[in-house]
C-alpha positions in Angstrom: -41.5 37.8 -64.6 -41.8 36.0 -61.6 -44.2 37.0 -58.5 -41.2 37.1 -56.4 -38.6 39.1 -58.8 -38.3 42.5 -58.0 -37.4 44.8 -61.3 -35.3 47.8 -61.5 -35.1 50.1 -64.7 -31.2 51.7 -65.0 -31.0 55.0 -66.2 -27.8 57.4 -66.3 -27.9 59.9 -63.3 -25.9 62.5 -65.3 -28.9 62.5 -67.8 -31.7 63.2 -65.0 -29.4 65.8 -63.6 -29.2 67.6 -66.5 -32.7 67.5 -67.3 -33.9 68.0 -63.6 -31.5 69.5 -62.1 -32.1 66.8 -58.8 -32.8 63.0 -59.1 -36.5 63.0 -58.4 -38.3 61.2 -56.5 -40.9 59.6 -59.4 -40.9 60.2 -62.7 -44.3 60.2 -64.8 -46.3 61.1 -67.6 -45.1 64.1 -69.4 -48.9 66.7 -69.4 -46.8 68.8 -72.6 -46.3 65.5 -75.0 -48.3 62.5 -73.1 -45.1 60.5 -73.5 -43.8 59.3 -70.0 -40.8 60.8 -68.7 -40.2 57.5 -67.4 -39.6 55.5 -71.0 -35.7 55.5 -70.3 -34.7 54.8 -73.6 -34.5 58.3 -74.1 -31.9 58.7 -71.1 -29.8 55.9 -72.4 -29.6 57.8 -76.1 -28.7 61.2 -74.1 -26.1 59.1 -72.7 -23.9 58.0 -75.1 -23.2 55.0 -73.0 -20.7 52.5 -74.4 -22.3 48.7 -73.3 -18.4 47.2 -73.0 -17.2 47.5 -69.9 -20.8 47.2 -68.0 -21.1 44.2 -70.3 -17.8 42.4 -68.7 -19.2 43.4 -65.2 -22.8 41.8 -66.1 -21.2 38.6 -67.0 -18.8 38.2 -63.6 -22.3 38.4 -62.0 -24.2 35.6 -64.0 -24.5 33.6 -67.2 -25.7 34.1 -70.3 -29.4 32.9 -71.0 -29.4 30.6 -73.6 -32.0 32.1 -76.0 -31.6 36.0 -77.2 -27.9 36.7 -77.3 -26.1 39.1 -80.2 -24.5 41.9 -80.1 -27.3 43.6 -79.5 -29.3 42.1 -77.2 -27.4 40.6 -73.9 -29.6 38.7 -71.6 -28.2 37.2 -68.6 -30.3 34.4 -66.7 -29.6 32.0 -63.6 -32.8 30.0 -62.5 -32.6 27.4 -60.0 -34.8 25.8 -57.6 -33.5 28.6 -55.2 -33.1 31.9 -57.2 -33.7 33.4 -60.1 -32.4 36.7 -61.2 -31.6 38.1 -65.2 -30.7 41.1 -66.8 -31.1 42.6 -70.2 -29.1 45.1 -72.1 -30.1 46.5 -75.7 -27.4 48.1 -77.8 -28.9 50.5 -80.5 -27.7 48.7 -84.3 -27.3 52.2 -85.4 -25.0 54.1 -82.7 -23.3 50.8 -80.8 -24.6 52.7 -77.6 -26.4 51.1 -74.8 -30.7 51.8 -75.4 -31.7 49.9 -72.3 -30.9 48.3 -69.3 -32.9 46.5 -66.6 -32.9 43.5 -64.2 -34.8 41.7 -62.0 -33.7 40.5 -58.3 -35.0 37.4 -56.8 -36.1 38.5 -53.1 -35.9 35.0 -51.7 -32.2 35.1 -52.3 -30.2 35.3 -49.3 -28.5 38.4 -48.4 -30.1 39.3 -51.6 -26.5 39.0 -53.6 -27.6 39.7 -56.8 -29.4 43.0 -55.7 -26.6 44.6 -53.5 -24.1 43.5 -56.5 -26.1 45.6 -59.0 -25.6 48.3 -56.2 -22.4 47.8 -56.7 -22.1 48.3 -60.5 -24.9 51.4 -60.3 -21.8 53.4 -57.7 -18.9 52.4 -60.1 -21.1 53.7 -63.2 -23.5 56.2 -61.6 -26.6 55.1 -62.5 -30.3 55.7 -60.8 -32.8 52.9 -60.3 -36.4 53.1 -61.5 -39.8 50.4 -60.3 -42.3 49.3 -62.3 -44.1 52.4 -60.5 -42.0 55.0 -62.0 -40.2 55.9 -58.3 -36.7 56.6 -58.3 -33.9 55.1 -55.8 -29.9 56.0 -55.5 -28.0 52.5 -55.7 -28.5 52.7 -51.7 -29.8 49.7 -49.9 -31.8 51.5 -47.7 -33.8 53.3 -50.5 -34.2 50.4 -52.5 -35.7 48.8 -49.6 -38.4 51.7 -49.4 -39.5 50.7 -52.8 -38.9 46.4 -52.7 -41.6 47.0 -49.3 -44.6 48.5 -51.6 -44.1 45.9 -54.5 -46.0 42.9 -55.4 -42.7 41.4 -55.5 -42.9 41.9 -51.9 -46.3 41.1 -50.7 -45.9 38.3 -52.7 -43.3 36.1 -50.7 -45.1 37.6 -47.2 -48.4 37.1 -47.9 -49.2 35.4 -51.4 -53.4 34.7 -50.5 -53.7 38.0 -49.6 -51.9 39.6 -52.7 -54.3 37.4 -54.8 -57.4 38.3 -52.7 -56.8 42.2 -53.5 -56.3 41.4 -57.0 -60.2 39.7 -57.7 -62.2 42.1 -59.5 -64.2 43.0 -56.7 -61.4 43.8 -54.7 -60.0 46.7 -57.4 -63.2 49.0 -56.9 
């Protein structure tokens, strides 16, 4: 992953519903089983989700990587000199149902396209996003600003020295 790519875990809203009755604000590490909540395999397989039609919308937003593609794995990739931003979706062999879903936004994109398209496709399908920190966000650019603000992604392209200084061993104490 790239310092400046900003990753987003998809996960079914109807499934955190059910389970939470609300759409928390973080999920995190179960104290009855140790397992994280937040491993959102488990919401996909709740989910039934047929991979399809999200599929078809994936691939009006960018190609297909060159490396990984089946029918069960579906990586998408576009890499330039000016953005880079990819998505992967796992279909389970056994079922045919979508297991996972992610992608990663460039933030040096302009109007951040890729991002606000993926917004797009998380209304028509009702899906939540998830960050690498386990913190949940609608498909609303507002609240996925809230999380893109307190990510490395993010102190990366603003302040790339200082990012690396708080990252030296004496810094973590």
């Amino acid at each position: 992953m790239a310092a400046y790519q900003f990753f987003l875990d998809v996960i079914p809203k109807s499934v955190l519903l059910e389970k939470y009755d609300r759409i928390p604000d973080k999920i995190s590490v179960s104290t009855k089983t140790d397992l994280s909540e937040s491993y959102t395999r488990k919401y996909w397989k709740i989910a039934e989700t047929d991979p399809t039609q999200i599929v078809e919308e994936i691939d009006k937003l960018l190609p297909r990587a060159d490396w990984g593609n089946d029918k069960h794995i579906h990586i998408w990739k576009i890499k330039t000199n000016k953005v880079d931003n990819d998505a992967h979706l796992i279909v389970n062999k056994r079922t045919g149902y979508i297991e996972y879903l992610c992608f990663r936004a460039d933030l040096r994109e302009d109007r951040l396209q890729f991002l606000m398209n993926m917004i797009e496709l998380a209304e028509k399908f009702d899906w939540i996003f998830m960050d690498s920190k386990d913190n949940l966000a609608n498909p609303d650019i507002h609240e996925i600003k809230k999380l893109i603000v307190k990510s490395n992604a993010f102190r990366f392209i603003h302040n790339p020295q200082k990012l690396l200084d708080d990252l030296k061993p004496e810094n973590l104490t």
